[in-house]
N, C-alpha and C positions, 0 to 999 in steps of 0.2 A: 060380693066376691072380693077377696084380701087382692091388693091393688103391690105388688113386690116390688115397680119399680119405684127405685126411691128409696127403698130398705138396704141396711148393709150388708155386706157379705158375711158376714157374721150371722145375723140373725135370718138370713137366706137360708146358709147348711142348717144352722139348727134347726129350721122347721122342715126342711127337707130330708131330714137324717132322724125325724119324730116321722116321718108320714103325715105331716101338715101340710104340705103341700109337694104336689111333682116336678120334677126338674122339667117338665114341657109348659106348668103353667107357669114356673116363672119364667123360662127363655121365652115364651109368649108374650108376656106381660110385655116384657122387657124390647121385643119387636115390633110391639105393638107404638111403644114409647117413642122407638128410633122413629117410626114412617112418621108419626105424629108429629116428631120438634127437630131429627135431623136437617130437614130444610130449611131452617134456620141459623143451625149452630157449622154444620159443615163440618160434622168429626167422621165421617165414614167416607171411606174411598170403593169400599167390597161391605156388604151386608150380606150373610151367609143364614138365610131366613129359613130356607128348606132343609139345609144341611144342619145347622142349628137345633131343629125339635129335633131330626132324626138323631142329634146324638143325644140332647136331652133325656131320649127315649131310652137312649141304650146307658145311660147312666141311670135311669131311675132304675132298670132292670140290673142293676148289678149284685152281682150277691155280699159285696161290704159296704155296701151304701151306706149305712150305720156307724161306719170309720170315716166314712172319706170326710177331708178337712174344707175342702170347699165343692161339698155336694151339692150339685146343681147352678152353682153358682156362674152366671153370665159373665164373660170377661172376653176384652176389646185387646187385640195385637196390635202396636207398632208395625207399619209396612214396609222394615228394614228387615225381620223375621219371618224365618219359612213357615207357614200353615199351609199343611197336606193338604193338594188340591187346588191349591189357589196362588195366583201368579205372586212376587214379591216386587213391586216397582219402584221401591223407595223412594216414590216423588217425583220421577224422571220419565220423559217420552223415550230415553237411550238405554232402559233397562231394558229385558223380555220378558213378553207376557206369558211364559214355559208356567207352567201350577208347580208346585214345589213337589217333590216324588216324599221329604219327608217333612216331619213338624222340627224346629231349633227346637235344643235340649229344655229351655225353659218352659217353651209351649206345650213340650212331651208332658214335664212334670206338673203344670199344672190342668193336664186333662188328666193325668194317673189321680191326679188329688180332687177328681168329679167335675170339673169348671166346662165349662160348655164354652168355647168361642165361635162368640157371634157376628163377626169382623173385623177388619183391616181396618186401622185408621190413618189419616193422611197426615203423613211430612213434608216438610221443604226436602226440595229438590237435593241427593244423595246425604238427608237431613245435617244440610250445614249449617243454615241458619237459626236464628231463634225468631223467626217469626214462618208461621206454619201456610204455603200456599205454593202455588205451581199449576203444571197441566192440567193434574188431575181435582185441583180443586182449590179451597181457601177454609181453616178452620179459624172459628170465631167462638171469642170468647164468650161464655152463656152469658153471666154475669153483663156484659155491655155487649154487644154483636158487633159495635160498629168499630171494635179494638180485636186486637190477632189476640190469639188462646197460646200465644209462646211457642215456641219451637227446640230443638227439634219434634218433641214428644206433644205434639200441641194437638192433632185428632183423639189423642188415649185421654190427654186432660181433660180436653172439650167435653167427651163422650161421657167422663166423668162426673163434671162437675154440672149436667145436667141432665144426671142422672138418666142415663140412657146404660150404661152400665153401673156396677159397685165398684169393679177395679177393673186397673189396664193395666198393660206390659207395655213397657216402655224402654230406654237406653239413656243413657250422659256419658258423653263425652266432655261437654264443658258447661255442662251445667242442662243438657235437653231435656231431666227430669224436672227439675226443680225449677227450672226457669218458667215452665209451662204450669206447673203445680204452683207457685208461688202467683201468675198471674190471674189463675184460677181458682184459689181459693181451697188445696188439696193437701194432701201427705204425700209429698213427694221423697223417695228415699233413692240415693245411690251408695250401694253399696260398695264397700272397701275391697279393694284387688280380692280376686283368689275366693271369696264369699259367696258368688253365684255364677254359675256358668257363663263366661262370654260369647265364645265363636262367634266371632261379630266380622270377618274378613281381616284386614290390616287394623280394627278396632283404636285408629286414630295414634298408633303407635302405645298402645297398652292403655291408653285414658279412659278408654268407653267398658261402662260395666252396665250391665240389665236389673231393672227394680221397678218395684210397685210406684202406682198412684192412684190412690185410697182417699175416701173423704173421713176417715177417721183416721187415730193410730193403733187401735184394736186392729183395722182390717189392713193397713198396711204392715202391721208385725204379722199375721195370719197368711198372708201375700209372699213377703220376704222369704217365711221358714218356707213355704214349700217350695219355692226359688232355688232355697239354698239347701235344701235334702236336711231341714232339721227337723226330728219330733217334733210334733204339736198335742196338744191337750186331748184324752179321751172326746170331747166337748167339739174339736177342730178347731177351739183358738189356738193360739200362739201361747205360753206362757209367761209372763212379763218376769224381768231381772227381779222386782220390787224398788220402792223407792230407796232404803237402804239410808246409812249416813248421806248426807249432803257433800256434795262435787265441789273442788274447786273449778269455779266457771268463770273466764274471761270474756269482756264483752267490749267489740269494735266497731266502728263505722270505720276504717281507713278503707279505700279500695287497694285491691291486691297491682291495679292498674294505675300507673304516673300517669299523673293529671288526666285521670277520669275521675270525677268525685261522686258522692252518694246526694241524694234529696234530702232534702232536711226530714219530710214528713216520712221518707219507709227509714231514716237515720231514727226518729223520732219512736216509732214503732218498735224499732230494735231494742231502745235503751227501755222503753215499758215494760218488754219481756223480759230482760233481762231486771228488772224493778222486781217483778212479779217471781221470778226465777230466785231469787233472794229471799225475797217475804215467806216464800214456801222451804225455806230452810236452807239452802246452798250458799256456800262463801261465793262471791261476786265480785269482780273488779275490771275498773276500765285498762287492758293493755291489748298490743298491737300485735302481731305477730310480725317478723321481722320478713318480710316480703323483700325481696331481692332486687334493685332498680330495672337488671334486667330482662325480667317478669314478661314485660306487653309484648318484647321480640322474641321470648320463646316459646310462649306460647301462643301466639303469632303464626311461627314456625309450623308446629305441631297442627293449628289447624288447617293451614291450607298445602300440611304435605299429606295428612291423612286423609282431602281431600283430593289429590292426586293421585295415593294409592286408588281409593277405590270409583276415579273416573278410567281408570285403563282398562284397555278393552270397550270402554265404549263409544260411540257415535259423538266427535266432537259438536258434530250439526244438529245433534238433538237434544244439547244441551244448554241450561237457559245462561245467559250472557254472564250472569253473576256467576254463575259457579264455573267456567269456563277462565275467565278469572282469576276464583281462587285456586287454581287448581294449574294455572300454568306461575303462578307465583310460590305454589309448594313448590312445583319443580326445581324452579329456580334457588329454593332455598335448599334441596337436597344436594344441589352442584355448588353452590356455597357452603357445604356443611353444618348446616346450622341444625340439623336432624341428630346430633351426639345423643347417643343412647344412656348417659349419664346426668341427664338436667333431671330426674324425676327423682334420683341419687343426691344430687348436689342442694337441690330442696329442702328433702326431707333432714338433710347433714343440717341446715338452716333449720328447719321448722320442731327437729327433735327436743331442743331444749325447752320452747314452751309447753309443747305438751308433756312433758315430764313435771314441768310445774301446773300447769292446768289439766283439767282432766275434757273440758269440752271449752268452744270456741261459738260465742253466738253474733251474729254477724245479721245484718241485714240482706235478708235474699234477693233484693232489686236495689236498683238506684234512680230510677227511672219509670216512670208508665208507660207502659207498653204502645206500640205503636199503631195507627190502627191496620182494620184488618184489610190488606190490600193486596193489590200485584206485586210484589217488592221483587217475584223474579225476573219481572221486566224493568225494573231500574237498574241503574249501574252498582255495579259492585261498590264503589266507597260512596254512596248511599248504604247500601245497605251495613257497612261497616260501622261507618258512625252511629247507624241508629242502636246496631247489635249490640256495640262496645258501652254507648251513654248508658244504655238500659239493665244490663246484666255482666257487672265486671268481676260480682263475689265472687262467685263459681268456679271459674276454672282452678284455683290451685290445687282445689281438692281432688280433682283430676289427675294432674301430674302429679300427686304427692302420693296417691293411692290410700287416700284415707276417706272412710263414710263421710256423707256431709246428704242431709236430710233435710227440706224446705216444710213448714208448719206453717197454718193460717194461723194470725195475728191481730184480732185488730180491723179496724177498715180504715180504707185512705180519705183522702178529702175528696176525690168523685165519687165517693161510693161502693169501690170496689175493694174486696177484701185485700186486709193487709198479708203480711208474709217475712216471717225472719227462717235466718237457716240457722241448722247447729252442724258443727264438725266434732268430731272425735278423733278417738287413738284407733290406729288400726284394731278391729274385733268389737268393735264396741257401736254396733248396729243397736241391737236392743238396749242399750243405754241411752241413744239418742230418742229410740222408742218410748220408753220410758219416760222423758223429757218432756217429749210430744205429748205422751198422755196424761202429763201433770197441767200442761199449758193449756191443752182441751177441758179441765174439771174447771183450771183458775178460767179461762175468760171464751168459753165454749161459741165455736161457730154454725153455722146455717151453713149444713152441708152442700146442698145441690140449690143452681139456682132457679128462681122462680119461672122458665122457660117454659110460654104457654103452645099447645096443639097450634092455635091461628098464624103461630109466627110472629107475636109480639112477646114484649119480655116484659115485665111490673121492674120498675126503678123502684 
């Protein structure tokens, strides 16, 4: 019997869209996989097991099966997203558990394109953090168990990169794709404003955009286009740009954050890709992007007022101490004005001249190891601050700036676990960074899913 979990989404549709296999045996497969190593990894809050074949069922009986781009294929929501039927709790005992009456627009589009979702994965708490735990649970990294799988997107990672899914739905606001995808070993992509549908609430004051994490960059360009309502290939890949003349590409360790510095060994990582990023034909060069001193305050700002936004309305007492927190320090920053709807403006007026001379921007996607995997909603807020900030300071500009910026395995670090650099682009230029992605997977190709056994041990 062909064994699917573990296969990409890629090679899922095509045997599913041949009649090699039915979309009930691989969402089987595929639940078979969760009951066996979920309790281990802790990427599932909602496992939709019954509900799951029956739609498998009703996908294999479609009459374009033959078209659809991700026929049959299993795939894991973010629990910040409505899936019809099932509560949304983002992490929180102060949400309600009402079942959502529709699917978010992304969710729509990727069951219109065959994908079967097979659950809800777990966030930090109204996912502010980047490390993934709370009420409803604690998500852990495959790869080491005893380290958090990243946050906010760190169940859809988990789920991923032990292969309990092929892709997830996820969000970034400051990085919650990538940061979880870079700790786990994935394709993490956020895409650039206006590229795929938000409706995300107050969406962090416009920062938070929705995007794949894929253990290839075949299956997170396949992920992406049907996100973003683009044609894909007779076949239901994505079509790649091609590799085309060579990019001028800059390459950084500076963090975006005053006196947060990066690690020497994921600093070390970066400058290899970019080594390798050269040798395969592209002009390269060390420069900085002119990051503005007063960066860490505004975006500061931003996250604990887009955390304010969306605790209103709910149960101060049901919320965990940290986020409680951050969220009466947004306030306070909204009556200090520190909320100007012009910092994402004033950035970019800053960051336009480099990328007029550069065409992409590679940077290391961590600075930090991640922390292990704990209760950190029960510690004090700056606990959790400092470890947030040491760990992942790349990230956010590309938030406020509104430009793609994509996390790629790299490498492994000196524990063992895979490395991670990120690329940023000019606005539009998602499959360009794909593209990237898929040169850096030929030069120095990774071990997508990790070794995460049924017993509940994991092979170092």
């Amino acid at each position: 019997m062909t064994q699917w979990a573990g296969r990409t989404a890629v090679e899922i549709a095509e045997a599913v869209r041949r009649k090699e296999a039915t979309p009930r045996e691989v969402v089987a497969g595929h639940l078979a996989r969760i009951a066996e190593a979920d309790g281990r990894v802790g990427a599932f809050r909602v496992v939709r097991a019954a509900a799951a074949l029956e739609e498998a069922d009703a996908v294999g009986a479609r009459a374009d099966l033959a078209q659809l781009p991700l026929a049959g294929v299993p795939v894991a929501v973010k629990d910040n997203l409505p899936v019809r039927g099932e509560s949304t709790r983002n992490g929180s005992a102060a949400t309600p558990a009402t079942p959502a009456a529709e699917d978010h627009v992304t969710v729509a589009r990727l069951r219109a394109a065959g994908a079967v979702v097979v659950g809800l994965t777990h966030v930090p708490e109204l996912c502010v953090f980047g490390t993934t735990d709370g009420v409803h649970g604690i998500a852990r990294n495959p790869w080491d168990p005893s380290r958090t799988a990243g946050g906010s997107s760190g169940g859809s990672a988990a789920a991923v990169a032990a292969g309990l899914v092929p892709i997830a739905l996820g969000n970034d606001g400051m990085g919650s794709l990538r940061i979880p995808a870079a700790h786990c070993g994935l394709v993490g992509l956020k895409p650039g404003t206006g590229r795929v549908p938000r409706d995300l609430g107050g969406g962090w004051f416009g920062m938070s955009e929705n995007g794949p994490l894929a253990t290839t960059a075949a299956d997170a360009r396949l992920m992406f286009s049907v996100l973003a309502g683009e044609p894909v290939t007779d076949s239901g890949g994505s079509a790649p740009t091609g590799k085309g003349p060579g990019l001028d590409i800059a390459f950084s360790t500076r963090s975006p954050i005053a006196g947060v510095g990066v690690g020497a060994a994921y600093a070390g990582l970066a400058r290899q890709a970019a080594r390798a990023l050269a040798g395969a034909g592209h002009q390269v060069a060390t420069a900085h992007p002119p990051y503005p001193l007063s960066f860490g305050t505004v975006i500061l700002a931003r996250w604990t007022g887009g955390t304010a936004q969306d605790a209103r309305g709910l149960d101060p007492r049901l919320l965990a101490p940290r986020t409680r927190r951050h969220a009466a320090i947004g306030r306070l920053a909204a009556r200090l004005g520190m909320l100007r709807s012009d910092h994402g403006a004033a950035l970019n007026e800053r960051l336009d001249p480099f990328f007029e001379k550069y065409d992409v921007l590679v940077t290391p996607a961590l600075a930090r190891r991640g922390p292990a995997a704990d209760a950190w909603h029960e510690r004090g807020w700056l606990a959790n601050m400092l470890v947030n900030t040491a760990c992942s300071p790349m990230s956010p500009p590309w938030n406020l700036s509104g430009r793609p910026a994509l996390a790629v395995p790299f490498g492994t670090l000196p524990s063992g676990l895979p490395g991670s650099v990120q690329l940023v682009g000019r606005p539009g230029a998602e499959h360009q960074l794909l593209d990237l992605a898929a040169q850096l997977e030929e030069l120095r190709p990774w071990r997508r899913t990790a070794p995460v056994e049924a017993s509940g041990s994991t092979r170092r």
